[in-house]
C-alpha positions, -999 to 999 in steps of 0.1 A, spaced: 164 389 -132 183 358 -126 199 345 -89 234 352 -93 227 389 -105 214 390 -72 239 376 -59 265 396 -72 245 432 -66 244 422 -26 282 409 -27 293 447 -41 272 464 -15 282 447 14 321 450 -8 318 484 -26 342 473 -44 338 456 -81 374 434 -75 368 428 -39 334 418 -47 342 394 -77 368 374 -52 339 371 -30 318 356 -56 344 334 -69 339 350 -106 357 373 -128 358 407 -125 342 410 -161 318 386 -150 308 406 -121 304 440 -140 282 424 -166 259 412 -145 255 442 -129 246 462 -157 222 436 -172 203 443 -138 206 484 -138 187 477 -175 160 458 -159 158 480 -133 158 512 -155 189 529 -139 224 531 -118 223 506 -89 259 522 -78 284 551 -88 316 550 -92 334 582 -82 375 575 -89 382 548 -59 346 556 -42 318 527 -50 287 537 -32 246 530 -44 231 550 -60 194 560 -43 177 535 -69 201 506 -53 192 520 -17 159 516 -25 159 479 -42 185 469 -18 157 457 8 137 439 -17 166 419 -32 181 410 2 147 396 10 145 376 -20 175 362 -22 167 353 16 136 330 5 152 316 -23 183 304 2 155 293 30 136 268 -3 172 257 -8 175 245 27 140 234 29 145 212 -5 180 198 13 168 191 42 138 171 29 166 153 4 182 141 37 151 129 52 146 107 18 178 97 23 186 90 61 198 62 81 179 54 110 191 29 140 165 17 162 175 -5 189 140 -27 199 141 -42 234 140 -80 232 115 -87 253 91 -65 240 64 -85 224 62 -74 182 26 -70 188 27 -33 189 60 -21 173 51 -40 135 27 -18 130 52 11 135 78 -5 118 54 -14 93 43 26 89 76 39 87 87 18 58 53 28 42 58 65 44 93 70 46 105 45 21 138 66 18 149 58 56 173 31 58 161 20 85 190 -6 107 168 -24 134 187 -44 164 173 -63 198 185 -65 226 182 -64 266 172 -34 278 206 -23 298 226 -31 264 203 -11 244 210 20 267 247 17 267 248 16 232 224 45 232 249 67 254 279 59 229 261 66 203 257 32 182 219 37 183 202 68 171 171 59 190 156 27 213 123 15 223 125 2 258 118 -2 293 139 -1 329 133 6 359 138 45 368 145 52 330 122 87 331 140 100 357 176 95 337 189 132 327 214 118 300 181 106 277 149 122 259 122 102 270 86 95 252 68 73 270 48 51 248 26 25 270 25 8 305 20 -29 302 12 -50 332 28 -81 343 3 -112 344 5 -149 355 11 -178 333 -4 -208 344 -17 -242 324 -54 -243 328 -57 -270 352 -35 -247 375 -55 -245 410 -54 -205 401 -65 -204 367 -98 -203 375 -98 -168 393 -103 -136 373 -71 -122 392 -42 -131 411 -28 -116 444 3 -119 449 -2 -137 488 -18 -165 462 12 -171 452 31 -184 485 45 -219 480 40 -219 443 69 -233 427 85 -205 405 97 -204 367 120 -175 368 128 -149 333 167 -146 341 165 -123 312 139 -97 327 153 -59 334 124 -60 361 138 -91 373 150 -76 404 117 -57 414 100 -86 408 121 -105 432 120 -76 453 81 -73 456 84 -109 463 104 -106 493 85 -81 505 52 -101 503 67 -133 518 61 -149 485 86 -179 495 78 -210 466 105 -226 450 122 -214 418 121 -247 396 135 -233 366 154 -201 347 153 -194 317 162 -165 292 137 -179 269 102 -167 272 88 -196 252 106 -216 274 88 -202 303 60 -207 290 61 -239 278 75 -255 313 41 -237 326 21 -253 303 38 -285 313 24 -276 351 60 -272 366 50 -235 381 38 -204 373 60 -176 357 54 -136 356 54 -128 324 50 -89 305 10 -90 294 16 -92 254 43 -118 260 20 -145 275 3 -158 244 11 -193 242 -12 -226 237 -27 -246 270 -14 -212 294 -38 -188 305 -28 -149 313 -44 -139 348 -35 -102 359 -15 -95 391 -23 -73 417 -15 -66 451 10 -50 442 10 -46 402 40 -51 385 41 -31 352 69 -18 328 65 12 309 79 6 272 92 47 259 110 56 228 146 73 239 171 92 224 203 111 235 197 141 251 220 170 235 224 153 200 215 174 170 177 166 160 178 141 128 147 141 102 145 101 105 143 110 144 113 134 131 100 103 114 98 80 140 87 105 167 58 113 141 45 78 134 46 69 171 23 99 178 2 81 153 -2 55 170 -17 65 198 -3 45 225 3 71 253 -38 77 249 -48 40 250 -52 19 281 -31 -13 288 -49 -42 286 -42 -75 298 -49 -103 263 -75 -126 267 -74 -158 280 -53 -189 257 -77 -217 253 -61 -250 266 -45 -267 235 
């Protein structure tokens, strides 16, 4: 018993009639008839008769009718299964990373998709956070790893959040707070200030500030985070940096508190769009990672250079 026999018998019983049915299939009529018979002699008998213009099955065609149907439905589901996993070998995938996102975290998932899903092409762009969403929205990314303020609560996006990082202090180690094990933020009044102009939590940052009379000068801006943190290095000031962003020789990390500041970094996609297989992919190997389970944690301390 071969597929298109199959094929055929189910086209003429939903036709009951040989020419009708043959159009259907895209095949001659000839074509049609022989394959029917070929299946009546495995079967062992008349699948239909034909009474002058009146096609109807026969009660050994009733009876097969099920089973066939049923095959034929499995065989069409392993198509579908064997083209959609095709796809996945094949897909494009593009992943907006947020530019201020440390790559401490996301090599490794970069790193683990290229390892097991070797036939995702995967196109990777940074960005600031705001442009990463727009382009999200229009849909020039498929997906984007990053962090704004209220972005849980916006309706538009699918949001998996993926782990909350603090911000810390940077100071050089001769810095008259460096010493502490943490920093308030009332500590910080009169400080002179080194300012991330880049920052999407640059406003509540400025924001907390105001509201804890935290009144030192700003002494320098930057959209450079090494710059930052080289000028505090330097001693200029301190600057308020995302936890796995403060590594940097003669600066030490000291957590904030008093309020906390913290960001937390989530994988989003458009809500509404049809669900891809290199979506699948991603959305499996950041499960793998277990971020959402682990707890933030501030990195240790930069010996002075």
């Amino acid at each position: 018993m071969e597929l298109h026999q199959i094929r055929y018998f189910l086209s003429l019983c939903d036709e009951l009639n040989f020419t009708r049915a043959a159009e259907r299939c895209r095949v001659a009529q000839s074509s049609l008839t022989r394959a029917i018979k070929a299946l009546e002699q495995e079967l062992g008998g008349a699948l239909f008769h034909r009474e002058r213009a009146n096609t109807h099955l026969s009660r050994l065609g009733q009876k097969v009718k099920p089973f066939l149907e049923q095959a034929y439905s499995h065989v069409e589901g392993a198509r579908k299964q064997a083209h959609d996993f095709a796809r996945a070998q094949t897909a494009t995938l593009r992943l907006g990373l947020m530019n201020t996102v440390a790559p401490l975290r996301l090599y490794e998932l970069v790193a683990a998709l290229r390892a097991r899903h070797p036939g995702i092409a995967l196109q990777i762009v940074d960005a600031a956070a705001q442009t990463l969403q727009e382009r999200l929205l229009v849909g020039d990314l498929d997906a984007a790893i990053y962090a704004l303020p209220q972005l849980a609560a916006d309706d538009r996006l699918n949001v998996l959040p993926l782990y909350r990082e603090p911000f810390v202090i940077a100071v050089r180690p001769a810095h008259r707070l460096a010493r502490r094990d943490v920093v308030r933020m009332p500590d910080l009044c009169g400080e002179p200030y080194l300012r991330r102009t880049h920052c999407e939590f640059d406003a509540v940052t400025q924001e907390t500030f105001a509201r804890q009379d935290v009144n030192g000068p700003t002494v320098y801006q930057s959209d450079r985070d090494d710059w930052i943190l080289a000028m505090a290095a330097a001693g200029l000031g301190y600057g308020v940096m995302p936890a796995f962003s403060a590594s940097h020789p003669g600066v030490v990390a000291l957590p904030l508190i008093e309020p906390e500041i913290a960001r937390d970094i989530a994988l989003a996609t458009m809500r509404g769009r049809p669900d891809s297989a290199a979506i699948g992919a991603l959305v499996r190997e950041v499960m793998r990672m277990g971020w959402m389970s682990a707890p933030s944690a501030v990195p240790p301390v930069a010996a002075e250079a």
